[in-house]
C-alpha positions, 0 to 999 in steps of 0.5 A, a space after each residue: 525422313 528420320 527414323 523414330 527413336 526406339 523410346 518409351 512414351 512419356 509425358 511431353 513437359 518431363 522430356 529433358 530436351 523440353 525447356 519449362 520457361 515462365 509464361 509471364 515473362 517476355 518473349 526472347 529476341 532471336 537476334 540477342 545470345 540468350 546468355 546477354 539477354 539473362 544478364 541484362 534480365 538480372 542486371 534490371 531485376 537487380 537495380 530494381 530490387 535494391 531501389 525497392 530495398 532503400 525505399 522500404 527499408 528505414 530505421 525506427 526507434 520502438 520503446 519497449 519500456 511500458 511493454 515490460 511485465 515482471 513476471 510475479 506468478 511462480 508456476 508450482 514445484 513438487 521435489 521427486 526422485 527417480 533411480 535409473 535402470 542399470 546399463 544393459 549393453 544393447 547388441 548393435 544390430 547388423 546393416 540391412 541392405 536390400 537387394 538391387 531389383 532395377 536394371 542400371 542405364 546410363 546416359 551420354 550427354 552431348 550438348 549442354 542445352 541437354 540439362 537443366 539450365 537453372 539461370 535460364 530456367 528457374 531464376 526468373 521464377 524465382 525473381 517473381 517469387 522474390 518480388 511477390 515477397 518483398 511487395 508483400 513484405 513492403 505492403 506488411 510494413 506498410 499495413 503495420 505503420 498504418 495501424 500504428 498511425 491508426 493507433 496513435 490517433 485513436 489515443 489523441 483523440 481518446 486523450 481528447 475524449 477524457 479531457 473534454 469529459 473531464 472538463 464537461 464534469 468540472 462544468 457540471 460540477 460547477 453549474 451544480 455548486 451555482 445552482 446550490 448556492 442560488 437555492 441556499 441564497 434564496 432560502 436565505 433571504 426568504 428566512 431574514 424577511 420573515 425574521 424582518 416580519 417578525 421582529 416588526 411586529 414584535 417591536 408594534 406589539 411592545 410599543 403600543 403595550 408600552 404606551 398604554 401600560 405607561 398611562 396605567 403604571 403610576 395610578 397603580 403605584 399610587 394605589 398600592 402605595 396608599 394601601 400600605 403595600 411598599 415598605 422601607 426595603 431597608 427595614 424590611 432586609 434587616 427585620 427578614 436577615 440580619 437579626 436571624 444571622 445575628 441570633 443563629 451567630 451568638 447561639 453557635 458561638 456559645 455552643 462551641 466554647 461550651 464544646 472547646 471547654 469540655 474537650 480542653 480538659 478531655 484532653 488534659 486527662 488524657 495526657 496525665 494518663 498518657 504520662 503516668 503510663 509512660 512512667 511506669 514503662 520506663 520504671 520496668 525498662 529501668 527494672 529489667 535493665 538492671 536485673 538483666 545487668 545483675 544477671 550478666 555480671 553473676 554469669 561473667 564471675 561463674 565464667 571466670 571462676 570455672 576458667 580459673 579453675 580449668 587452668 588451675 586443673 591443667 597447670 597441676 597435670 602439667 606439674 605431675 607430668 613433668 614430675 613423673 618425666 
């Protein structure tokens, strides 16, 4: 029997020669190396995941024209100064190290299914992990086309909604305008019968007044004929406008030659007045132009006498000069 090795008690699952494996996956075949087992696992999880991958993954093209938004709105901006302190140089502080409490160990390592094994140990976890991802991924893509399919066809069928709307209110319009149109034809026609009614009695009326006023007319006109009431109408124009006109006529032609005559020799008057005072104007001019004439020949001659007499007076200086010289 072995002896027991002097080590601490610890956790069973933290022991290094205990190897943590997955427990959803399969279980080893003792008659395979388990480096040929991790590689045909990898070999499998590969050709799967990239079967996975071409089923997924397609190109798609987006419009993202109607999405873009011109940004209008301008946030608020204030100007404001700031003056930096000056530089103070800071004393660089000297490295602090603790001191070593623990006690060093160390550890041989003979085999090495004593360590970690990350392909044997953690690459399966992470294959679940990156399954569980990609089918979460998948089901996303997957959720996100269904709600686009959703949304396309809740526009068809709102499109639809507005067009069946649009062609229920041009019906309706039209039911209206028909039913409008009946209601006017109707008033209508009620209007031209009873216009009908009227002018049927109307035309009953004048008719049967017509015929029995017809009988009634010449006797009336007899009577009114024997009792002296009609005239000559010609006679009657000439007595009541024409001899007035002709009377007023000769009466107003009489006054105004009359008037004529009067105002001829007004005017007459008038015009020996007007040529008798425009003589006596001109006789004046006449009379100033010839005093004003006088008046400038007597101011040339004292002009020409006085230059005479200055150039007598200095032609005798001259002479005295010269003789004095």
């Amino acid at each position: 029997m072995k002896q027991r090795e002097d080590r601490d008690a610890l956790y069973l699952m933290w022991d290094k020669r205990v190897i943590r494996g997955n427990t959803y996956s399969s279980v080893l075949n003792k008659s395979e190396p388990t480096m040929q087992t991790t590689i045909k696992r990898i070999q499998n999880t590969k050709v799967v995941t990239e079967k996975k991958e071409d089923e997924t993954i397609h190109n798609e093209e987006t419009q993202t024209d109607p999405n873009v938004e011109e940004l209008t709105d301008k946030p608020p901006r204030h100007l404001k100064e700031t003056q930096t302190e000056f530089i103070i140089e800071k004393v660089v502080p000297r490295l602090y190290m603790k001191e070593k409490t623990g006690i060093d160990e160390e550890t041989q390592v003979w085999d090495d299914g004593e360590l970690f094994n990350f392909e044997y140990e953690a690459e399966p976890i992470l294959q679940v992990l990156v399954r569980k991802t990609l089918d979460l991924s998948r089901m996303e893509v997957l959720q996100e086309e269904e709600l686009r399919e959703m949304k396309e066809k809740q526009e068809h069928y709102q499109k639809l909604k507005q067009m069946e709307m649009a062609e229920q209110d041009r019906l309706e319009k039209k039911e209206q305008q028909l039913y409008n149109e009946n209601i006017k034809l109707k008033q209508q026609f009620h209007n031209q019968k009873q216009r009908d009614i009227k002018t049927h009695e109307k035309l009953v009326s004048r008719a049967s007044a017509k015929k029995y006023l017809s009988k009634c007319v010449n006797l009336a006109l007899q009577q009114l004929e024997l009792s002296g009431y009609f005239r000559d109408p010609v006679e009657i124009q000439l007595i009541s406008e024409y001899l007035p006109w002709i009377y007023q006529d000769v009466t107003t032609e009489l006054l105004s030659s009359n008037h004529i005559f009067v105002e001829y020799n007004s005017m007459l008057d008038n015009i020996d007045d007007d040529i008798s005072r425009r003589q006596q104007i001109l006789d004046e001019r006449e009379r100033q132009r010839i005093a004003k004439e006088e008046a400038d020949k007597q101011r040339r001659e004292r002009r020409k006498i006085r230059l005479e007499k200055e150039r007598r007076q200095k032609l005798r200086e001259t002479v005295q000069e010269q003789l004095v010289t």
